[in-house]
C-alpha positions as CSV (number, residue, x, y, z in Angstrom):
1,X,7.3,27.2,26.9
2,X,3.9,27.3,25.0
3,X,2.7,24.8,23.6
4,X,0.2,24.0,20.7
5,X,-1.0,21.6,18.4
6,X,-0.9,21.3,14.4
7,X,-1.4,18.7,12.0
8,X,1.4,17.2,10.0
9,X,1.4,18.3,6.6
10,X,2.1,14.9,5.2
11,X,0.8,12.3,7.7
12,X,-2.4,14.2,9.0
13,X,-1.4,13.0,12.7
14,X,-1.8,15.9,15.5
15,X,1.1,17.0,17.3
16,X,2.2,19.0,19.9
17,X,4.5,22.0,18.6
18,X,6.5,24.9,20.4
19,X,4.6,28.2,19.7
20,X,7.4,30.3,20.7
21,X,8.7,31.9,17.4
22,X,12.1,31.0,16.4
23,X,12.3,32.4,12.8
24,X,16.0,32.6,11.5
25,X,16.0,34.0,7.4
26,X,16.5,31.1,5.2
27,X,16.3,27.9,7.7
28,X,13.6,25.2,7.6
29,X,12.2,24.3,10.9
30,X,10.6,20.9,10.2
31,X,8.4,21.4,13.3
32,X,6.5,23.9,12.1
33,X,4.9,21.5,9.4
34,X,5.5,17.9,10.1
35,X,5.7,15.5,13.3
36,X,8.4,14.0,12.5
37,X,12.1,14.6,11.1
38,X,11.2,11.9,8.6
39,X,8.1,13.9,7.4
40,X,9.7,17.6,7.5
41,X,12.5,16.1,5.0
42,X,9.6,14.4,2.7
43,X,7.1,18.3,3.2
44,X,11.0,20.3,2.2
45,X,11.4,17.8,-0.5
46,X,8.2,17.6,-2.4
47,X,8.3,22.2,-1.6
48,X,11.6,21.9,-3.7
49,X,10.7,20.0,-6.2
50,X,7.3,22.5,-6.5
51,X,9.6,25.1,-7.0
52,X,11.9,23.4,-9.4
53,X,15.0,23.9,-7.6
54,X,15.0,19.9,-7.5
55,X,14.7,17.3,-9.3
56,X,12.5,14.6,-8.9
57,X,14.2,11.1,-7.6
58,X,14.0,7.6,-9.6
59,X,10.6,5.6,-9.0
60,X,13.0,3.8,-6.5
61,X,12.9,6.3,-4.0
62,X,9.8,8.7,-5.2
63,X,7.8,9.8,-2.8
64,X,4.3,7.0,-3.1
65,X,1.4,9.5,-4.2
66,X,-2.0,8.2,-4.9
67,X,-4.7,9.6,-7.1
68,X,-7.2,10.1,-4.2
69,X,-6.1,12.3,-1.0
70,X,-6.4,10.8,2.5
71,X,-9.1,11.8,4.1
72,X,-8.2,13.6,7.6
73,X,-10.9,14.5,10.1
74,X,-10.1,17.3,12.7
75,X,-11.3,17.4,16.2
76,X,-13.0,20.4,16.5
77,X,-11.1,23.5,18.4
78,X,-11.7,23.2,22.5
79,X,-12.8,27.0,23.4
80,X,-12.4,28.5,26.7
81,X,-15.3,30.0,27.0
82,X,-16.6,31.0,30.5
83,X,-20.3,29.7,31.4
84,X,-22.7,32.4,32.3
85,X,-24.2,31.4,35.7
86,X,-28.1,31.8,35.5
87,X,-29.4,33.3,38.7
């Protein structure tokens, strides 16, 4: 299968993901945004709650936000490109 890398929507960590598209209408494929099972439940629930179609749990169980995002710094993308051999 192909393979790729993405970066989780919700912990910034860089994982390897199946490229091979496996769209079925109205499923959630958590490995198309998150690292994690964990993290795909947390990305769907704080997408539903966006959209209104839930509501938000008790301070209990709420999902910790701070005021400042976390910083995440990207490798930058490896290219294949071919050398030109100086003669």
């Amino acid at each position: 299968m192909a393979t790729g890398t993405r970066i989780c929507k919700i912990c910034g960590k860089e994982y390897a993901c199946c490229k091979t598209l496996r769209v079925v209408e109205g499923v959630f494929r958590w490995q198309d945004v998150a690292c994690c099972v964990e993290h795909g439940q947390q990305y769907l629930d704080l997408i539903m709650i966006s959209r209104g179609e839930k509501k938000q749990a008790p301070e209990s169980e709420a999902i910790v936000s701070t005021n400042e995002p976390e910083v995440v710094t990207q490798k930058p993308k490896a290219t294949r490109r071919k050398r030109k051999v100086e003669e």
